[in-house]
C-alpha positions as CSV (number, residue, x, y, z in Angstrom):
1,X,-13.7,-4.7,-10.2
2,X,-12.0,-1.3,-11.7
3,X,-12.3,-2.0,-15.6
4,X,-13.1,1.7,-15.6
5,X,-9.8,2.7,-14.6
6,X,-8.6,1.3,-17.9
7,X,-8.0,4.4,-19.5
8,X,-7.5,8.2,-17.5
9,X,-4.7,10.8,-17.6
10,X,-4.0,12.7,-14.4
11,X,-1.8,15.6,-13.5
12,X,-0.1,15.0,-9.8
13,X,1.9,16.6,-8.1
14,X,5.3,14.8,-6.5
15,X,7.4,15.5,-3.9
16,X,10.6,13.4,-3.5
17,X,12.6,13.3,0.1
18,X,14.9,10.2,1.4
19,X,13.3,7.8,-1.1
20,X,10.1,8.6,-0.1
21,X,7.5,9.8,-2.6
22,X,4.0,11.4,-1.9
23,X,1.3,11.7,-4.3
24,X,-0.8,15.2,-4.5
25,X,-4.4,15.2,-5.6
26,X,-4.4,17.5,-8.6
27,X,-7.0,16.5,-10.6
28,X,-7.7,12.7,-12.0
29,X,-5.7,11.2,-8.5
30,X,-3.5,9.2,-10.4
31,X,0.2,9.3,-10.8
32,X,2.6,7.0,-13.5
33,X,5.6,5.1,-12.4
34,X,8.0,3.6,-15.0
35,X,9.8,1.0,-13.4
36,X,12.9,0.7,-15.5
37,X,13.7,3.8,-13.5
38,X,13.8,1.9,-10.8
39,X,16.6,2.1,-8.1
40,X,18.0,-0.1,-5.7
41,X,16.5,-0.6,-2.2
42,X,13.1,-0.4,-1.1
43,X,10.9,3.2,-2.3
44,X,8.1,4.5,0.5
45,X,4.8,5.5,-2.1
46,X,2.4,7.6,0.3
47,X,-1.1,7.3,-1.8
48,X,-3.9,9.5,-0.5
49,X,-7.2,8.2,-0.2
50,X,-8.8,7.6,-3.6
51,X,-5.8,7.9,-5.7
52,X,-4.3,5.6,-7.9
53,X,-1.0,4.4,-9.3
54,X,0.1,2.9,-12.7
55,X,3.0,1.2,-12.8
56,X,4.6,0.1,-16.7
57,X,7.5,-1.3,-18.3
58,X,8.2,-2.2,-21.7
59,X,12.0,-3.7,-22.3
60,X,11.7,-1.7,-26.1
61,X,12.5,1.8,-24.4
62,X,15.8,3.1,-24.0
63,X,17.0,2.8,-20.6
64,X,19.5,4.3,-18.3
65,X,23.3,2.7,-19.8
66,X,23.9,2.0,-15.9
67,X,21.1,-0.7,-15.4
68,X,20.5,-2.2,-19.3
69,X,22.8,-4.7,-18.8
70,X,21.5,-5.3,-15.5
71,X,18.9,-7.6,-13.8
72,X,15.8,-5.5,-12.2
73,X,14.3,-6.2,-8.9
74,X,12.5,-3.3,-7.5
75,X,10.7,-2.8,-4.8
76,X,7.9,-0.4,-3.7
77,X,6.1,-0.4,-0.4
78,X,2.6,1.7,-0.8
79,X,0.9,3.2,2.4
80,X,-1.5,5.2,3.5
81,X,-2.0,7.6,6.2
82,X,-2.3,5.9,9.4
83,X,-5.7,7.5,10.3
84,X,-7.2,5.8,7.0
85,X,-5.8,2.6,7.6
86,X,-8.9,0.7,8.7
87,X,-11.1,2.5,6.2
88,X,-9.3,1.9,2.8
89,X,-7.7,-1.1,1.2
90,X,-5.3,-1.3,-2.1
91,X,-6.6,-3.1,-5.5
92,X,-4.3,-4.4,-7.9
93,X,-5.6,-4.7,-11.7
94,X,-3.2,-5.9,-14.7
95,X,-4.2,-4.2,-17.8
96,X,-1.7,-6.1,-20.0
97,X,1.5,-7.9,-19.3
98,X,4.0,-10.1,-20.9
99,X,6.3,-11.6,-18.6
100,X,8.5,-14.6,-18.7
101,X,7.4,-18.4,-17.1
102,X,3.8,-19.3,-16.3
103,X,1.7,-20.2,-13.5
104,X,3.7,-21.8,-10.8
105,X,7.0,-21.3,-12.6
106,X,7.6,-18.0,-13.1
107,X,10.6,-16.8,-14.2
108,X,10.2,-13.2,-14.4
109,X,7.1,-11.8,-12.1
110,X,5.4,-9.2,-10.0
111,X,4.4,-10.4,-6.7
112,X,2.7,-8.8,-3.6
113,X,3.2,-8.9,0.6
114,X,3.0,-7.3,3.5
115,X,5.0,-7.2,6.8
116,X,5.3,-6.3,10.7
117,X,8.5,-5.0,10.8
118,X,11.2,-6.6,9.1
119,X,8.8,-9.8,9.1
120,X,6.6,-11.0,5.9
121,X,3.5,-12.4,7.2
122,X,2.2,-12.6,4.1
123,X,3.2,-13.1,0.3
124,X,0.6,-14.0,-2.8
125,X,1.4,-15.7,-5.8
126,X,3.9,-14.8,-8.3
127,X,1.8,-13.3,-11.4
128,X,3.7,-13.6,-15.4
129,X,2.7,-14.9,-18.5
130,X,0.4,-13.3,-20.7
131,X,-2.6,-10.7,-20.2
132,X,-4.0,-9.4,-23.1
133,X,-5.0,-5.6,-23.1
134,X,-9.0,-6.5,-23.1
135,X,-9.9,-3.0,-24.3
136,X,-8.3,-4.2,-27.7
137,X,-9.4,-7.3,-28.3
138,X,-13.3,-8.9,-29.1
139,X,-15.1,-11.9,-28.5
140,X,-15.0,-13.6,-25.1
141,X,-13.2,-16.6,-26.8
142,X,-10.0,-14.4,-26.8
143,X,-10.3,-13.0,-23.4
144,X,-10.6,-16.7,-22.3
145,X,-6.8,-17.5,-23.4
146,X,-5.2,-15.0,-21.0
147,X,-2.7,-16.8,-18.7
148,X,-4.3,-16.3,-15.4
149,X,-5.7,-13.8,-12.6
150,X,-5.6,-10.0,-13.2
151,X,-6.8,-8.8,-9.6
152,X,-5.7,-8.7,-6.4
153,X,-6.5,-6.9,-3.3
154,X,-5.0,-5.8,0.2
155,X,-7.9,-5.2,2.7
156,X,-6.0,-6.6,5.4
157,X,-3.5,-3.3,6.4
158,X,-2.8,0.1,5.0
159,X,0.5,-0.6,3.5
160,X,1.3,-3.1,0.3
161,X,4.7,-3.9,-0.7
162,X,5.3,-4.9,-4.7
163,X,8.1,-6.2,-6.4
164,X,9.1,-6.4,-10.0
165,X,11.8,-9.4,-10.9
166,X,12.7,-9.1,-14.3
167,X,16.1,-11.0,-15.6
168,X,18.2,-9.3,-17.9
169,X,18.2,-12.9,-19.8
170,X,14.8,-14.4,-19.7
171,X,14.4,-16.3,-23.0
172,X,11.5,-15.0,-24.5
173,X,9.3,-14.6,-27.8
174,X,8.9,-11.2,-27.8
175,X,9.8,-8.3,-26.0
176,X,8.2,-7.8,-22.4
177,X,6.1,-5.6,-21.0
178,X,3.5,-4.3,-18.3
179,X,0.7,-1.8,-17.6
180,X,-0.7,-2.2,-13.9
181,X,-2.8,0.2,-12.0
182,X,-3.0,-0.1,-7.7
183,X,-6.0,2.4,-6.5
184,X,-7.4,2.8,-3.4
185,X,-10.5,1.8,-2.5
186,X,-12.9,2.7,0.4
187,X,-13.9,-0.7,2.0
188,X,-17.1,0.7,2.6
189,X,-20.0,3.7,1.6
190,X,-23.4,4.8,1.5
191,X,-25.8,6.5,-0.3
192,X,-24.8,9.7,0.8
193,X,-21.4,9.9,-0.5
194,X,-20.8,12.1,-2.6
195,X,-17.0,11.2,-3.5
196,X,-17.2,7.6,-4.2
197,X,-19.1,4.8,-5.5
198,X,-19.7,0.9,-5.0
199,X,-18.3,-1.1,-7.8
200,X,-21.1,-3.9,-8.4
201,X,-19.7,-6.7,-7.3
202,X,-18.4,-5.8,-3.8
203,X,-19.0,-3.1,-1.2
204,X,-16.2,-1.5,-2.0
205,X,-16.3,1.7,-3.3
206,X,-13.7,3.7,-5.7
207,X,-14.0,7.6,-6.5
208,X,-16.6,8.5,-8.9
209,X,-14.2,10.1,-11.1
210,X,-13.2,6.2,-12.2
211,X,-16.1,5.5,-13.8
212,X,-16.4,5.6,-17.7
């Protein structure tokens, strides 16, 4: 849906309070979140309508001493205002990822929900393995070999929580990592808006800015 969000730099601003964090359109509406920052208990993300968020990890990078030894599981609930609920959905793209397990057995994963309450009424899969980054590689035949889905989307309500499980001693092949990007989408748009556009396989529509 997004391929065009592949590549952007964006200047936000951010203001912390409570474990709460709200994103500021500057410019490009998108803001970076490393998660080996990552602290315990759940983080509020306010995203404004039309921004976007890109979350990475890569286990190379040196790391607080007070968490490398540690197990991460993080979690971030993302919401918009109230008044845009109905109007604007989240969509989740992986750029690249290499996580521990596969389909159905994942041992390290990112997985997606959302709640009434203290309830979940709803979690999807568990996503690991292997994505290649696709604006690297050539030939369809390699794109082919990736480990599984890329995408996924919360039309449903106006907040999305995420969490990252990552265990300090997955056995692995090579050193994990992860670039994902969450943006919000308009659900629907016309001809006359100026902002956004419809992505061409859906009527959702991102901001213009997103397209290459």
């Amino acid at each position: 849906m997004i391929l065009g969000l592949l590549n952007f730099m964006g200047l936000l601003i951010i203001v912390s309070q409570q474990n709460v964090v709200t994103l500021v359109n500057k410019k490009n509406y998108v803001e970076h979140v490393n998660i080996m920052n990552c602290k315990p208990g759940k983080k509020e993300i306010r995203l404004r309508t039309g921004a976007s968020i890109v979350f990475y990890y890569n286990e190379t990078e040196k790391i607080n001493s007070m968490t490398k030894n540690e197990d991460l599981f993080c979690h971030y609930e993302l919401e918009l205002a109230r008044v845009s609920r109905k109007k604007y959905g989240f969509h989740v793209y992986i750029e690249e990822m290499y996580l521990s397990g596969q389909k159905g057995a994942c041992v390290d994963y990112i997985q997606f929900a959302r709640d009434k309450g203290f309830i979940t009424t709803h979690s999807s899969q568990k996503f690991c393995g292997f994505r290649s980054n696709i604006s690297q590689i050539s030939g369809a035949s390699k794109q082919i070999k990736d480990g599984g889905p890329r995408m996924y989307v919360e039309k449903e309500d106006g907040e999305m929580d995420v969490y990252f499980q990552i265990f300090k001693n997955s056995k692995t092949t090579q050193p994990r990592y992860l670039k994902m990007t969450v943006t919000v989408f308009k659900k629907h748009c016309d001809w006359a808006d100026e902002s956004y556009k419809p992505c061409s396989h859906s009527s959702y529509c991102i901001r213009k800015d997103f397209f290459l």
